[in-house]
C-alpha positions as CSV (number, residue, x, y, z in Angstrom):
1,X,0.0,0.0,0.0
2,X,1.2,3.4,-0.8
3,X,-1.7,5.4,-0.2
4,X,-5.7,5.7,0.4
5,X,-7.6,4.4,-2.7
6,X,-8.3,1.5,-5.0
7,X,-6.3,-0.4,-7.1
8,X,-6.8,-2.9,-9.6
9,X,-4.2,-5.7,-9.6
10,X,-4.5,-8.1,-12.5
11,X,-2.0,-11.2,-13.1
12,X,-1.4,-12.2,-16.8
13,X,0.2,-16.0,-17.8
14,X,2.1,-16.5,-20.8
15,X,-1.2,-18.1,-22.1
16,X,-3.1,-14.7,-21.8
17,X,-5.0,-16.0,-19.0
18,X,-6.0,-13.5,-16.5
19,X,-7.0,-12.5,-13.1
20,X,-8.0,-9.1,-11.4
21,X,-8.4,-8.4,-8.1
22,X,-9.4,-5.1,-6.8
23,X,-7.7,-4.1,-3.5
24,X,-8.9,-0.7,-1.5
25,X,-6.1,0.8,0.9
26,X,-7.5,3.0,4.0
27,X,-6.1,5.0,6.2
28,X,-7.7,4.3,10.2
29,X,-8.4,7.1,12.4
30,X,-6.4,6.8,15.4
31,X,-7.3,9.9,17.4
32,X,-10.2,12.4,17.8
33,X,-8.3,15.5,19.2
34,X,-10.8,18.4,20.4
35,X,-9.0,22.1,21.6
36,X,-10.6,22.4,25.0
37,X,-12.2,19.5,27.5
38,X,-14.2,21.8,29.2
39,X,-16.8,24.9,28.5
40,X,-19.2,26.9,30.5
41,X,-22.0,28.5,28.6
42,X,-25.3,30.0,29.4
43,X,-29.0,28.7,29.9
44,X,-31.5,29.3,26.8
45,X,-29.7,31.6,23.8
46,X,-25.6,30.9,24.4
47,X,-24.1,28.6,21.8
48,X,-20.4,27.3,21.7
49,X,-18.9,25.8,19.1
50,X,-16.1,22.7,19.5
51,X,-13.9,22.1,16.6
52,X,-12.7,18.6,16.2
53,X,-9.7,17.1,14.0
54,X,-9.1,13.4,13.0
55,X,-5.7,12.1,13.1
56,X,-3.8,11.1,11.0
57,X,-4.2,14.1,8.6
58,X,-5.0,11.4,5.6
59,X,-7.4,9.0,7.6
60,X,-9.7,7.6,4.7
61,X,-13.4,8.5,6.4
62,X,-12.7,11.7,8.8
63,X,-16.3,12.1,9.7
64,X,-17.1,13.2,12.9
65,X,-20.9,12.1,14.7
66,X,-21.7,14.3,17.5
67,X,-23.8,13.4,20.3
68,X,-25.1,14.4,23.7
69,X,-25.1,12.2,27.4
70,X,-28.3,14.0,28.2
71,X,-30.3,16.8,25.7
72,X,-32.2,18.1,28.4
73,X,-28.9,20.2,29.5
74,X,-27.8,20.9,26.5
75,X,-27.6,19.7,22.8
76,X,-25.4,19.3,20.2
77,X,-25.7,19.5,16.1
78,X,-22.5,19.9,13.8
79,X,-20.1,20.8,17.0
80,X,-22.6,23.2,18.1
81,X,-23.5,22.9,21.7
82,X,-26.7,24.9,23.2
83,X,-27.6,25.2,26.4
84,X,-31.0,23.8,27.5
85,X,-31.3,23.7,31.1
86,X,-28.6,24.3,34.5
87,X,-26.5,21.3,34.5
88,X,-23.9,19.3,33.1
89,X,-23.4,17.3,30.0
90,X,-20.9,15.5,27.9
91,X,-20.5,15.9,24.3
92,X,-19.0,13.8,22.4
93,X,-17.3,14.0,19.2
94,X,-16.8,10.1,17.0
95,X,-14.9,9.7,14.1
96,X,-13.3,6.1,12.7
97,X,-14.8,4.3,16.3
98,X,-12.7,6.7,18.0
99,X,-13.7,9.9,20.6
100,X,-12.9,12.8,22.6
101,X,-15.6,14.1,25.2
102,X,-15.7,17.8,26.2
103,X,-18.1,18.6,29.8
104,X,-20.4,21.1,29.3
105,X,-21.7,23.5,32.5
106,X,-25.1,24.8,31.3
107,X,-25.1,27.8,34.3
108,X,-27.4,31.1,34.5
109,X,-25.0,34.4,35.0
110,X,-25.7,37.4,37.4
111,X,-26.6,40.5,34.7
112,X,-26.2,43.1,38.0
113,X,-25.5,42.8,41.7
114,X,-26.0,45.2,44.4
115,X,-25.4,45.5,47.9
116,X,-28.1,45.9,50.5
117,X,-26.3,48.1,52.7
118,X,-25.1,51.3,51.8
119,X,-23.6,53.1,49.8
120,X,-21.8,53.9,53.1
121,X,-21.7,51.4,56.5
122,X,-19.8,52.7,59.1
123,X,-18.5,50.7,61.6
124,X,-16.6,51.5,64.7
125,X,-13.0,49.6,65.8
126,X,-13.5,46.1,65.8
127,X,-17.7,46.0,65.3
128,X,-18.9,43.6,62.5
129,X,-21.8,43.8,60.2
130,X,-23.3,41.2,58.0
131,X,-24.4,42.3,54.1
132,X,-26.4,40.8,51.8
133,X,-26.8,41.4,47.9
134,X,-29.7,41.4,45.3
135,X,-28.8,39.4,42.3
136,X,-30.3,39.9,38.7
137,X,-31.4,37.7,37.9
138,X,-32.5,35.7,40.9
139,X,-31.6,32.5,39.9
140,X,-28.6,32.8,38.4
141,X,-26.0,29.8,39.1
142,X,-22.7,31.8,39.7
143,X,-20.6,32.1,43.3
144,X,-20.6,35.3,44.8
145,X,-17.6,36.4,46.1
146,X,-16.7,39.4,48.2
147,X,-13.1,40.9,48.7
148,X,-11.9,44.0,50.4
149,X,-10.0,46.9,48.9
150,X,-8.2,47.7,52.5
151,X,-8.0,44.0,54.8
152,X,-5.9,45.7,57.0
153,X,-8.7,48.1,57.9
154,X,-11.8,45.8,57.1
155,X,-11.9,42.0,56.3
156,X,-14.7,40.0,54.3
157,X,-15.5,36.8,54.8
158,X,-16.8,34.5,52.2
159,X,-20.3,34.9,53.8
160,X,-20.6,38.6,53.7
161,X,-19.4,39.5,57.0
162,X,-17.4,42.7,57.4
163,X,-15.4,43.4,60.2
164,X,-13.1,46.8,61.4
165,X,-9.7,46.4,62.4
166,X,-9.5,46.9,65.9
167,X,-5.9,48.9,65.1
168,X,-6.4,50.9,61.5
169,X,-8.9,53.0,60.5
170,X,-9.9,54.4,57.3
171,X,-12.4,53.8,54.9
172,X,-12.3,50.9,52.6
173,X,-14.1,49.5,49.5
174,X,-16.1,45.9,49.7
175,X,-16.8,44.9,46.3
176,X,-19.3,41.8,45.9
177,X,-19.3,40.1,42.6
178,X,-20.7,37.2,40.8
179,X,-18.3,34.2,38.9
């Protein structure tokens, strides 16, 4: 074999007898390779497209099949991944009996955040105060995080709890955000 195709072999005897036999050389695919294993994309509109190659380069049949572990978080059509519902699904991307998977996290994103308290708390040396954020929308999936501009005059914690240092003073800036 030299490369992919067909080839028609045919043996002649010095009595003109012959025989043909048609032979057909393929190339197997060995690997389905996709850029990235995981994605994040939003509920209802968001699309993201995977792009998938076949290796070797001259594998005979390098069609890919694309299909979904569950279509009720997201589906799939040409490498073209929507997302239906909060969740998480595997793609998967088949060429030549073999494939690649890439996890898909169907998730709901904050549009705006605001903080309850405010737009000034004061707090005196060492006194604590808990705030609490609206989220648009509602039920969006991200982690809210909160992080301080100043720790050495106020601290966050993870739960919204601000407390002064009970040595510096001085105003600082609390931002809460939405990943």
């Amino acid at each position: 074999a030299v490369s992919n195709g067909t080839a028609h072999i045919t043996a002649t005897l010095g009595s003109g007898a012959q025989a043909t036999a048609t032979v057909t050389v393929e190339t197997k695919v060995e690997s389905v390779n996709i850029s990235e294993l995981e994605a994040w994309i939003e509920k209802g509109s968001s699309t993201y497209s995977i792009s998938a190659t076949v290796s070797p380069d001259n594998a005979t049949d390098k069609t890919i099949s694309w299909a979904t572990d569950d279509p009720n978080v997201a589906t799939v059509a040409n490498g073209v991944v929507t997302g239906v519902e909060v969740g998480t699904a595997h793609i998967t991307a088949t060429a030549g009996g073999k494939s690649k998977q890439v996890t898909i996290h169907v998730k709901i994103s904050a549009t705006n955040v605001e903080i309850n308290q405010g737009p000034v708390v004061r707090l005196e040396r060492g006194q604590s105060a808990n705030l609490t954020v609206t989220k648009t929308p509602s039920n969006t999936t991200d982690t809210l995080t909160w992080e301080s501009n100043r720790e050495d005059r106020v601290t966050v914690t993870s739960g919204g709890v601000v407390t002064a240092s009970s040595t510096n003073t001085g105003p600082a800036t609390i931002t809460a955000k939405y990943d």
